[in-house]
TIRO-2110 file (N, C-alpha, C; in Angstrom, 1 decimal):
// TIRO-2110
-0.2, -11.9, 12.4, N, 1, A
-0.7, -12.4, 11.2, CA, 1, A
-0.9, -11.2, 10.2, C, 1, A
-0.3, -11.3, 9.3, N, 2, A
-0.8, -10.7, 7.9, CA, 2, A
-2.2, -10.5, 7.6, C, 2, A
-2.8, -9.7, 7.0, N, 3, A
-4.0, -9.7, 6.7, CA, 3, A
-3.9, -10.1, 5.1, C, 3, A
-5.2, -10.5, 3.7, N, 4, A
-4.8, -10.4, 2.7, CA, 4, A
-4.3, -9.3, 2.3, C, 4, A
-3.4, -10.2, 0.5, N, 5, A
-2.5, -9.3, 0.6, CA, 5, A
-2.3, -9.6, -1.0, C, 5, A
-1.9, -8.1, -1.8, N, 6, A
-1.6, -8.7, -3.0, CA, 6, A
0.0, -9.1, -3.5, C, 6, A
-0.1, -10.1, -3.5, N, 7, A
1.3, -10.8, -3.2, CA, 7, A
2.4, -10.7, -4.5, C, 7, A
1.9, -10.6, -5.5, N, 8, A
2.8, -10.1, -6.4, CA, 8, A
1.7, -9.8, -8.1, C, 8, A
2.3, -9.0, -8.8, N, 9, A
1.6, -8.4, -10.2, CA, 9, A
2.4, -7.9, -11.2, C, 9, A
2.5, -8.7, -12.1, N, 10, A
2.9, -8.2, -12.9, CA, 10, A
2.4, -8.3, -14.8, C, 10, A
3.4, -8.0, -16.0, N, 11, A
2.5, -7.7, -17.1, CA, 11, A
3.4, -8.6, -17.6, C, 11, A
2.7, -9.7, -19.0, N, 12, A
3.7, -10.1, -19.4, CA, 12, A
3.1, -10.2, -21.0, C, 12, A
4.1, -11.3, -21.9, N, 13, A
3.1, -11.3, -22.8, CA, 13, A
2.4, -12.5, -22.7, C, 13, A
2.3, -13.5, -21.8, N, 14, A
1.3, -14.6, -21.8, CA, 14, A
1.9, -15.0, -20.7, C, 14, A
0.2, -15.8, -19.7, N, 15, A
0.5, -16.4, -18.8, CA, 15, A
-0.6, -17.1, -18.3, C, 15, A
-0.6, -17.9, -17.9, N, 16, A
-1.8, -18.9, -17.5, CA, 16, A
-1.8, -19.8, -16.3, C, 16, A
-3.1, -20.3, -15.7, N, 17, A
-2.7, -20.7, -14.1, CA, 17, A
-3.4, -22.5, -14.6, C, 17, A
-1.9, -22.8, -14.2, N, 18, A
-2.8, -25.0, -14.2, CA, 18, A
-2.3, -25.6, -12.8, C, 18, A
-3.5, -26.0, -12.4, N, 19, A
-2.9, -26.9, -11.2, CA, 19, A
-2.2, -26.3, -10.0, C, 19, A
-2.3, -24.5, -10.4, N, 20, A
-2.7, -24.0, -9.1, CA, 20, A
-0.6, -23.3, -9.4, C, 20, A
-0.1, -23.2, -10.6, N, 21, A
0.7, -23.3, -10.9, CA, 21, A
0.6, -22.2, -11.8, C, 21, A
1.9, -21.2, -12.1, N, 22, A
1.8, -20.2, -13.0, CA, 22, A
2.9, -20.1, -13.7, C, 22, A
2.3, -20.0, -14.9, N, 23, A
3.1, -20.7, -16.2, CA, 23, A
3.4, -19.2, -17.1, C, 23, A
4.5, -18.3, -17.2, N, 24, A
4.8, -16.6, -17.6, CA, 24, A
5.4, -17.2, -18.6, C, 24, A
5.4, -16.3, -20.1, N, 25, A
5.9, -16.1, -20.9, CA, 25, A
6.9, -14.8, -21.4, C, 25, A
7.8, -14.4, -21.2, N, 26, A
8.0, -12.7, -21.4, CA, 26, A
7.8, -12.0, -20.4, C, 26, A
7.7, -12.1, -19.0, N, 27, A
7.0, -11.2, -17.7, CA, 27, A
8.0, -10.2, -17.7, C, 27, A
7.0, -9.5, -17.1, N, 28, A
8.0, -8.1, -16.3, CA, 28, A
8.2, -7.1, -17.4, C, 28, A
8.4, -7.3, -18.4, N, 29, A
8.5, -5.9, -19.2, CA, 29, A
7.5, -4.6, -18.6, C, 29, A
8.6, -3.6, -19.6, N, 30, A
8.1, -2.2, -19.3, CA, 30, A
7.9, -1.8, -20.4, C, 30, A
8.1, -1.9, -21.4, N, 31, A
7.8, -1.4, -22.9, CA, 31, A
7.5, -2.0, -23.9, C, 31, A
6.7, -1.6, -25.1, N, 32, A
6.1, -2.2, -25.8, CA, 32, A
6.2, -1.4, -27.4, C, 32, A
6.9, -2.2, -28.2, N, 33, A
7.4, -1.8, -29.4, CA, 33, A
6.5, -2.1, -30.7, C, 33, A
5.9, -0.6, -31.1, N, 34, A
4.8, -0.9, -32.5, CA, 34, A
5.4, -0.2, -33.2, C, 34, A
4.8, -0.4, -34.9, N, 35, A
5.1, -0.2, -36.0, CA, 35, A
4.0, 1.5, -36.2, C, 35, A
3.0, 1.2, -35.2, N, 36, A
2.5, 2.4, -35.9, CA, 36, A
1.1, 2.5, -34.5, C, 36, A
0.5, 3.4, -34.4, N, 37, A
-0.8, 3.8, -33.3, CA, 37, A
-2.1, 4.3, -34.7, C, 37, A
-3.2, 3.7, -34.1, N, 38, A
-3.5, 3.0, -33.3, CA, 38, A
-3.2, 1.8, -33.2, C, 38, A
-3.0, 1.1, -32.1, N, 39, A
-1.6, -0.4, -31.9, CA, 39, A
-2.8, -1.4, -30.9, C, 39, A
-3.1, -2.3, -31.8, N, 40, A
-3.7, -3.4, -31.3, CA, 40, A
-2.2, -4.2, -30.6, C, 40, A
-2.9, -4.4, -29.3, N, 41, A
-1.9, -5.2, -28.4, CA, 41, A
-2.7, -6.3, -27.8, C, 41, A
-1.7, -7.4, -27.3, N, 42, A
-2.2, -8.4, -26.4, CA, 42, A
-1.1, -8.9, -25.7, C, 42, A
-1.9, -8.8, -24.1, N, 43, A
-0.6, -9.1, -23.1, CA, 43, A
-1.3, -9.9, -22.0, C, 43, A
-0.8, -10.3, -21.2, N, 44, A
-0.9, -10.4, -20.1, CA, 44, A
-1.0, -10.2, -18.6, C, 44, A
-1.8, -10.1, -17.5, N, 45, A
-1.9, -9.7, -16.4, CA, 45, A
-2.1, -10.5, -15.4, C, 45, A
-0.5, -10.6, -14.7, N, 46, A
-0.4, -12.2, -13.7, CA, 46, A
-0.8, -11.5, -12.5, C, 46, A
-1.5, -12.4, -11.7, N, 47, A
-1.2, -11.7, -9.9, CA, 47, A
-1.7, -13.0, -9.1, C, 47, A
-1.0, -12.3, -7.8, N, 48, A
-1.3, -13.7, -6.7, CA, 48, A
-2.1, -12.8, -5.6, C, 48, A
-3.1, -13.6, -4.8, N, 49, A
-3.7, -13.0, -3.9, CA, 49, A
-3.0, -14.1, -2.3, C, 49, A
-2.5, -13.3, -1.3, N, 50, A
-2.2, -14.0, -0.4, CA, 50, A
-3.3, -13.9, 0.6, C, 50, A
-4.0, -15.2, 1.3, N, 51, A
-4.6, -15.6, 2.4, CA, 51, A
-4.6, -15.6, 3.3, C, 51, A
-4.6, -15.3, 4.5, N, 52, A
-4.3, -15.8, 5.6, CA, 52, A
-5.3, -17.2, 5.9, C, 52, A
-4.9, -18.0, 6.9, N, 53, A
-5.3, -19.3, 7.3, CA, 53, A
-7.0, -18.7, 7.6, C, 53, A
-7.3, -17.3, 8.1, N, 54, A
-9.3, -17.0, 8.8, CA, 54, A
-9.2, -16.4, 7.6, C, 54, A
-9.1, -16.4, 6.7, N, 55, A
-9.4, -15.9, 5.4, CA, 55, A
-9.5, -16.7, 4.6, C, 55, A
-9.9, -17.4, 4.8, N, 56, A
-10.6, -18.4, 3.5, CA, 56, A
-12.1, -18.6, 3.4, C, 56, A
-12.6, -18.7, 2.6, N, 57, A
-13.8, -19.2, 2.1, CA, 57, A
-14.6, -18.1, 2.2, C, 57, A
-13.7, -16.9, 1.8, N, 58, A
-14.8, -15.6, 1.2, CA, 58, A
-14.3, -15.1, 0.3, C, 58, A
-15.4, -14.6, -0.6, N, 59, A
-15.1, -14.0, -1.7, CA, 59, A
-14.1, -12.4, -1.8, C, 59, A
-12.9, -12.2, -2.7, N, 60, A
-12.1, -11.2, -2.6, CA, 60, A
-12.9, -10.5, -4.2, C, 60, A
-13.2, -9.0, -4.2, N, 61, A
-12.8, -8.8, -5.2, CA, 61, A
-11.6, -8.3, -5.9, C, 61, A
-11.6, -8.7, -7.4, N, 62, A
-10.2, -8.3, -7.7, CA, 62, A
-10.6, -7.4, -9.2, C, 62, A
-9.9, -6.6, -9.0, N, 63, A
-10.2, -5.3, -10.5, CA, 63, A
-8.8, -5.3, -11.1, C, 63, A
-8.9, -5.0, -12.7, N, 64, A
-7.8, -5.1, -13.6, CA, 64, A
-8.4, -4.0, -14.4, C, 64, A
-7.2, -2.6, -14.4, N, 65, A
-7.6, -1.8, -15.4, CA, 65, A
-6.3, -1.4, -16.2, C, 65, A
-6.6, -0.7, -17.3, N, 66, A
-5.4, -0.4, -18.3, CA, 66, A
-6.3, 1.1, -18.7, C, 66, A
-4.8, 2.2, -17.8, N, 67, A
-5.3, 3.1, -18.4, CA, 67, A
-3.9, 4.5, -18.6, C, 67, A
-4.3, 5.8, -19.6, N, 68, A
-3.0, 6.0, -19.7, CA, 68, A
-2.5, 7.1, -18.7, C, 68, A
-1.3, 7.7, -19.2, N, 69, A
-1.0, 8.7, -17.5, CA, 69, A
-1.9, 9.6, -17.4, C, 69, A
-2.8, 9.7, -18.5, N, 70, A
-4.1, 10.7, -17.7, CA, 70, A
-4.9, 10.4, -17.1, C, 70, A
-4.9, 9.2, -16.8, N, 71, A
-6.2, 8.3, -16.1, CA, 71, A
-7.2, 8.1, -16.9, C, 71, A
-7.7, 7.7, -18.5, N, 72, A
-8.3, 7.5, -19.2, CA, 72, A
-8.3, 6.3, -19.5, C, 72, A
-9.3, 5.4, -19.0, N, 73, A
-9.3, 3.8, -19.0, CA, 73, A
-9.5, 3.5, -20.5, C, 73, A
-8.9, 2.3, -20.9, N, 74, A
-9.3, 1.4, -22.6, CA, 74, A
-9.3, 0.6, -21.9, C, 74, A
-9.7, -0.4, -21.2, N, 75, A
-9.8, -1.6, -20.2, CA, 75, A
-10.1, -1.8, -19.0, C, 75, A
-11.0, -2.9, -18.7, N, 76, A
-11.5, -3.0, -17.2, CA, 76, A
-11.8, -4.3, -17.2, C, 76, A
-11.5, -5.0, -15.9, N, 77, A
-11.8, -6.7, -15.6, CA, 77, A
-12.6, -6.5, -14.5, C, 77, A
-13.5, -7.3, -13.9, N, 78, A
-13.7, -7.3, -12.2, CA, 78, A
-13.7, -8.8, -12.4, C, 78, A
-13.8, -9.2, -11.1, N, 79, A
-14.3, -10.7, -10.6, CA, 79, A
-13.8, -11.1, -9.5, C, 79, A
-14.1, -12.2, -8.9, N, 80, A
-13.3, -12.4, -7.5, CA, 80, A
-12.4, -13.8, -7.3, C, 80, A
-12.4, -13.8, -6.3, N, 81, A
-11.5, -14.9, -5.8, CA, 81, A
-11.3, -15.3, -4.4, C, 81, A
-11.4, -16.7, -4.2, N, 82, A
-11.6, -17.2, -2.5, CA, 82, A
-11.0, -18.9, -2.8, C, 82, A
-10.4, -18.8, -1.9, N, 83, A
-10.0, -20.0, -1.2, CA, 83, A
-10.3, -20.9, -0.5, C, 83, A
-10.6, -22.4, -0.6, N, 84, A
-10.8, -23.0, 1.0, CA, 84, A
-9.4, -23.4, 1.3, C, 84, A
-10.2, -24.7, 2.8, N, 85, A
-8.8, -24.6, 3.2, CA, 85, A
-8.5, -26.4, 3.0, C, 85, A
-7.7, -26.4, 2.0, N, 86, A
-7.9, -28.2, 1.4, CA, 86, A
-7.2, -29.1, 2.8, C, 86, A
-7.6, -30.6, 3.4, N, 87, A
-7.7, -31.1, 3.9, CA, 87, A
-6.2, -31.6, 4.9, C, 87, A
-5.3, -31.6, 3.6, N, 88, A
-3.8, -31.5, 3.9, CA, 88, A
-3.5, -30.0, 4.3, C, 88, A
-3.7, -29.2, 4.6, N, 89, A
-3.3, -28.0, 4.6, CA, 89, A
-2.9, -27.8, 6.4, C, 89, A
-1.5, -27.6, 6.6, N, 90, A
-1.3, -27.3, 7.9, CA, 90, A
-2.0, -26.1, 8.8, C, 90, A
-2.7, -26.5, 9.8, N, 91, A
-3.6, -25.2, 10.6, CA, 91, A
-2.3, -24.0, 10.4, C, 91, A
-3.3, -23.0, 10.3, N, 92, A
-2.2, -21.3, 10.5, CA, 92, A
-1.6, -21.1, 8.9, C, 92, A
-1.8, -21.8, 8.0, N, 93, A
-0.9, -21.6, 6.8, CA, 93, A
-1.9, -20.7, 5.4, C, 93, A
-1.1, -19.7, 5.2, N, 94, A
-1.4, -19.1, 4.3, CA, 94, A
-1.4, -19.4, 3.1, C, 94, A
-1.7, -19.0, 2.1, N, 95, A
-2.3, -19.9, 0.7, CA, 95, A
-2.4, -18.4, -0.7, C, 95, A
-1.9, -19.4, -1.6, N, 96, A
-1.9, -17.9, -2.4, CA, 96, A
-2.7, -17.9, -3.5, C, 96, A
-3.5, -17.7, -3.9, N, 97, A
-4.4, -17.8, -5.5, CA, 97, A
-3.8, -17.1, -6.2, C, 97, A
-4.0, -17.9, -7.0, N, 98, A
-2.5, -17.2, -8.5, CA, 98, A
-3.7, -17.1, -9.8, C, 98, A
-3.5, -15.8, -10.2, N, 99, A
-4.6, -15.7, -11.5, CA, 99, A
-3.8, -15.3, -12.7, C, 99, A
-4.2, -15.0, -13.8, N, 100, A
-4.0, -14.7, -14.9, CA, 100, A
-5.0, -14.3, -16.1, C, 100, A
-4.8, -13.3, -16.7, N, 101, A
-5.3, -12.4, -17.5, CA, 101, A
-5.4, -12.0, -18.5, C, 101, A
-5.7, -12.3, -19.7, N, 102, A
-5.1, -12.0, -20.9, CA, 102, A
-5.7, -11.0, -21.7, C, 102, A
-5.2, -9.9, -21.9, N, 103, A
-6.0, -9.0, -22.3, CA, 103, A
-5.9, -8.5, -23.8, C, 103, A
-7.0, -8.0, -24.7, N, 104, A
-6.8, -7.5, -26.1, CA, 104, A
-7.4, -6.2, -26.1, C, 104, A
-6.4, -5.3, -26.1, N, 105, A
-6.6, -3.8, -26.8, CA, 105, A
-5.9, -3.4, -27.7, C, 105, A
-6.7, -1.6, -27.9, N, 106, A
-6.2, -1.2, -29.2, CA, 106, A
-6.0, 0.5, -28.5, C, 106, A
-4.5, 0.9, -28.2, N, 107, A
-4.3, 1.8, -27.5, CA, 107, A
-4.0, 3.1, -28.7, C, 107, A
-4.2, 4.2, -28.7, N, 108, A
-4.4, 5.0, -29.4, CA, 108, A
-3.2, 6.2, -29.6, C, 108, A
-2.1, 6.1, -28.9, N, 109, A
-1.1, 6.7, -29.2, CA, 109, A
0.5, 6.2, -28.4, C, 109, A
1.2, 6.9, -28.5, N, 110, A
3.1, 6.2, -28.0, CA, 110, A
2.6, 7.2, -26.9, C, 110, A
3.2, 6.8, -25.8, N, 111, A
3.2, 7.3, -24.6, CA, 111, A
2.9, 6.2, -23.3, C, 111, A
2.9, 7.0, -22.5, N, 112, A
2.8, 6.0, -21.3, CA, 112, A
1.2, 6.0, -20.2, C, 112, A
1.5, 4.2, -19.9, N, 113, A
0.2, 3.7, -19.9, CA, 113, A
0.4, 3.1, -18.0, C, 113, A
-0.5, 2.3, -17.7, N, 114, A
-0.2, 1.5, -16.5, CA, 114, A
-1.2, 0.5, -16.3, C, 114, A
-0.9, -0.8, -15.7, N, 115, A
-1.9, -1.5, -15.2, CA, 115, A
-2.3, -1.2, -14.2, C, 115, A
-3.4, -1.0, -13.5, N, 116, A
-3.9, -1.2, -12.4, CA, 116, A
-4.7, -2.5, -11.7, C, 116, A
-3.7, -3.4, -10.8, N, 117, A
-4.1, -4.3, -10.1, CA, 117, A
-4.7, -4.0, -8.8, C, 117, A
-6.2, -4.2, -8.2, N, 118, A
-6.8, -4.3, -6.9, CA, 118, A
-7.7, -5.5, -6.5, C, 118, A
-7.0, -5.8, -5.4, N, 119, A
-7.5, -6.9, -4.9, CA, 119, A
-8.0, -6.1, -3.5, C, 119, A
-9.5, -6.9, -3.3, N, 120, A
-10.1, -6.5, -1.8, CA, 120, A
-10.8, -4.7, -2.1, C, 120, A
-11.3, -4.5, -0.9, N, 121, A
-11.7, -3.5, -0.9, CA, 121, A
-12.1, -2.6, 0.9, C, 121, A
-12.6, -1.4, 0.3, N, 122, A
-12.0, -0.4, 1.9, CA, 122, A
-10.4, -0.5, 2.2, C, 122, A
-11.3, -0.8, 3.5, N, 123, A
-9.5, -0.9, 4.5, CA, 123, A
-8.3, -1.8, 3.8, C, 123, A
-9.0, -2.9, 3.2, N, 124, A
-8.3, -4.4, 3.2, CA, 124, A
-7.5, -4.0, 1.6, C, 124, A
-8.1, -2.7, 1.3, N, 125, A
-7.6, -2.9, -0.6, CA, 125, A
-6.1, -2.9, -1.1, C, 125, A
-5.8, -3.2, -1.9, N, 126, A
-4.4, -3.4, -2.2, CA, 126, A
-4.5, -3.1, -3.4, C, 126, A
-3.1, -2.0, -3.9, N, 127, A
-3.2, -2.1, -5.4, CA, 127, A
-1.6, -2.4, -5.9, C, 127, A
-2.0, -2.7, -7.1, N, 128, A
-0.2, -2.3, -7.3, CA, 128, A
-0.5, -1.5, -8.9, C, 128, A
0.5, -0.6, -9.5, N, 129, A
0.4, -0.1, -10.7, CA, 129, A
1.5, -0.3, -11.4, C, 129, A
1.6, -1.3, -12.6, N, 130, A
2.3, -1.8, -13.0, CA, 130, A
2.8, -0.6, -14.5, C, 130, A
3.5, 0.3, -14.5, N, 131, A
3.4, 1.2, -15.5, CA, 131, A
4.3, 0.3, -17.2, C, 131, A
3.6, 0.5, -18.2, N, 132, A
4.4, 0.9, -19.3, CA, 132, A
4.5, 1.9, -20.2, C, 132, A
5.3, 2.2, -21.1, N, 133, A
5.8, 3.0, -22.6, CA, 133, A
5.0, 1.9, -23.8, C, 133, A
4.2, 2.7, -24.3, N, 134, A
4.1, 2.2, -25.9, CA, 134, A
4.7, 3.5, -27.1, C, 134, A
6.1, 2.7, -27.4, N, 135, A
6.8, 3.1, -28.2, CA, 135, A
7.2, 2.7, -29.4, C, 135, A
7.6, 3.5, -30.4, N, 136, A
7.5, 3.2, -32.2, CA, 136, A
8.5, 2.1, -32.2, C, 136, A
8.4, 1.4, -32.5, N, 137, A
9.3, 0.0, -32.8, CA, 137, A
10.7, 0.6, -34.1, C, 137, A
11.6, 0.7, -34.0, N, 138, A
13.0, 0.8, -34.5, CA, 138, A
12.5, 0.2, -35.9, C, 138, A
12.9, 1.3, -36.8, N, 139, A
13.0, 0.5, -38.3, CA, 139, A
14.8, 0.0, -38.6, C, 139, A
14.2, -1.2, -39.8, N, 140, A
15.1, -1.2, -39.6, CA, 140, A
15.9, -1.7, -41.4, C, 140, A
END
C-alpha cells in the first residue's frame, strides 16, 4: 500500500471542485503574457491529495506558495484536508480529494516564478514545484 500521496498539481487559469469533481479552465501552462510589471495576475492552483483506505479521517496539511527563482514569496495558502470513508466505498480503496485555488497577485518583474504545492508533513511530505515565466506580452 501506498502511503498519502500528492496525486497530481498543477496551474491554470481557473478551476473549481463540485461534487467532488474538477472542473480546469486553461491548465497546465507555463507562461504568462503581460503588457507591462508590476502585473496583477489571477490563476489558479488545482491539486489532488491521494488516500489510502487507514488514512482517512485525519487531518492533512496542505501549503500553496508562489515564489520567484530566488525564493522570495508574494503568496502563501495553508489549510487542510481529510477524508472519510463514505458507506459505498469498497474496503482497501483509495480516495482522492481534489482541491482548487484561486489566487490574486501582483508580481513585480518578467522573469521566472514557481508554485509550490505541499501536502502532509515530516516523513509523509510531498511537494511538487509547478515553475512559470512572466513574460512581456508581443505588441502588436
Amino acid at each position: 500500500m501506498v502511503p498519502m500521496d500528492l496525486d497530481f498539481a498543477l496551474v491554470a487559469d481557473y478551476a473549481e471542485v463540485i461534487a467532488g469533481k474538477l472542473y480546469l479552465m486553461g491548465g497546465g501552462w507555463d507562461t504568462l503574457h503581460v503588457p507591462n510589471v508590476p502585473a496583477a495576475i489571477r490563476f489558479a492552483v488545482a491539486l489532488g491529495v491521494r488516500f489510502e483506505w487507514d488514512e482517512t479521517n485525519r487531518q492533512v496539511p496542505i501549503r500553496v506558495t508562489v515564489e520567484d527563482d530566488d525564493g522570495a514569496a508574494y503568496a502563501r495558502a495553508e489549510g487542510s484536508v481529510s477524508v472519510g470513508r463514505p458507506p459505498d466505498l469498497p474496503p482497501g480503496s483509495p480516495q482522492v480529494a481534489k482541491l482548487a485555488l484561486v489566487l490574486g497577485l501582483s508580481l513585480p518583474r518578467y522573469g521566472g516564478y514557481r508554485v509550490l504545492v505541499t501536502a502532509g508533513e515530516g516523513e509523509a511530505e510531498r511537494t511538487r514545484s509547478l515553475p512559470f515565466r512572466l513574460v512581456r506580452a508581443p505588441t502588436v
